[in-house]
N, C-alpha and C positions, 0 to 999 in steps of 0.2 A: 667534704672539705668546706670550711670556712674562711672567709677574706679575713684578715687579722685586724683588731678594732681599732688600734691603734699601735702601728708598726713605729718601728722608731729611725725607718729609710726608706725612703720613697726613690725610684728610677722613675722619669718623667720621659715617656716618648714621645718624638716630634710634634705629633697631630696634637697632644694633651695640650702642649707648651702654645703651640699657633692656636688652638680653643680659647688659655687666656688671654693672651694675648690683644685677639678680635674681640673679647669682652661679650662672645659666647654665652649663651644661660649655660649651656652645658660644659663652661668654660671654669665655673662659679669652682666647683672642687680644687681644679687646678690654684686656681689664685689662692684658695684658703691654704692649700699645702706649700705654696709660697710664703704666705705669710707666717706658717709655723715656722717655716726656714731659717726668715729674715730676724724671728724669736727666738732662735735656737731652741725649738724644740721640736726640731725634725732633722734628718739628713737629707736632702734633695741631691741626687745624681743624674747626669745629662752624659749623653757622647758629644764627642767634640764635634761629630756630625750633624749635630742640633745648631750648629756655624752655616752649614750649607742648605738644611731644609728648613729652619726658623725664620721665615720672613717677616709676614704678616702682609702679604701683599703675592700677587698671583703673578704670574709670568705674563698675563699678555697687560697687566696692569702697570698707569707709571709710578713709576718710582718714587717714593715717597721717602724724602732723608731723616726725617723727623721719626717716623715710624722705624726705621732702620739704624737708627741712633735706640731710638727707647728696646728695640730689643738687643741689641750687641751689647747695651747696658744692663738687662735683663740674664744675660748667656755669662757675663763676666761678673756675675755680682760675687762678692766673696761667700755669700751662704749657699752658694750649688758648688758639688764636689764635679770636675769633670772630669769624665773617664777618657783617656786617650786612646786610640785606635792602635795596639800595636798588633805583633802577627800573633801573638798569643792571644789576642781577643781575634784577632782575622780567625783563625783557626779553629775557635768553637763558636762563633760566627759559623762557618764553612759547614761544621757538625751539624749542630742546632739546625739549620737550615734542613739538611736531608732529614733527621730524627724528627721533628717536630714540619714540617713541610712549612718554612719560613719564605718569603720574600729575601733577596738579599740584605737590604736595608733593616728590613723586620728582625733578619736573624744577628747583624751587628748590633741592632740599641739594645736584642734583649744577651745576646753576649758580653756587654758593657755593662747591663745591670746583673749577671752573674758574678762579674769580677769585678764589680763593687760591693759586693755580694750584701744588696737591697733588702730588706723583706717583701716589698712589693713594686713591682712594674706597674702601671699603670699608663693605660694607651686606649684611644677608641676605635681602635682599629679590629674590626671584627674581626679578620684576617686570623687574628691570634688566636682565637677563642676566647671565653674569660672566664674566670673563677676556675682555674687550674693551678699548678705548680708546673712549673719549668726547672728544675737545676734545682729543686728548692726557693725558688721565687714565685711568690703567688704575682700572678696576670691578672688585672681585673679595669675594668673601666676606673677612670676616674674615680674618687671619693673623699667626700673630708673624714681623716681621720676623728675618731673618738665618737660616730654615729655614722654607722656605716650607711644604712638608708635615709639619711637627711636630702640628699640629692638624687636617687632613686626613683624612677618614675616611668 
């Protein structure tokens, strides 16, 4: 199996999005698939759950409104499609989970990018595995489309 070199839908998971975010090296793919976004020439998909784990700032950390304004503006921009949590996604959420031995959270965002049905997930969360298919959705870390090992290392 190969990662697709240039899909034309990206599902963005939490950890990807707080990578740009923090302005991350390993962050760098994320921004770029943003910016395809913001060109229209990409689909970017989020769960609505990316409201609750996208901070940029850590729990025992203070609060920072500036930082929390640039991502709520970040989460709401009109070029990310977001997927809403209903029981139809709960529910192969709930599958996904046992099939595939998901986290709960793990198995909702990639539930959310089956039913925005993505060509690629994209998350750094080893948890997943990567460079597989799920549902027909390739897994894979982070990457800028159109060179897949630009960011590779």
């Amino acid at each position: 199996m190969e990662r697709p070199k240039n899909p034309s839908s990206v599902y963005l998971d939490s950890n990807a999005l707080i990578y740009a975010i923090m302005k991350r090296p390993d962050g760098e793919p994320v921004a770029e698939v943003l910016r395809l976004a913001e060109a229209g020439k990409l689909t970017v998909a989020i769960s609505t759950f990316s409201y609750v784990e996208v901070r940029g700032y850590g729990n025992n950390d203070p609060y920072p409104p500036h930082r929390d304004r640039q991502v709520i503006e970040l989460l709401d921009s009109p070029h990310i499609v977001r997927v809403e949590f209903s029981r139809r996604v709960a529910l192969r959420a709930r599958r996904l989970a046992y099939e595939h031995r998901l986290k709960g959270f793990d198995a909702a965002h990639m539930a959310s990018a089956v039913e925005a049905a993505v060509n690629v997930f994209m998350t750094t969360d080893a948890d997943f595995g990567h460079a597989r298919r799920i549902e027909g959705v390739w897994v894979d870390k982070p990457y800028a489309p159109g060179d897949p090992t630009l960011f590779d290392g």
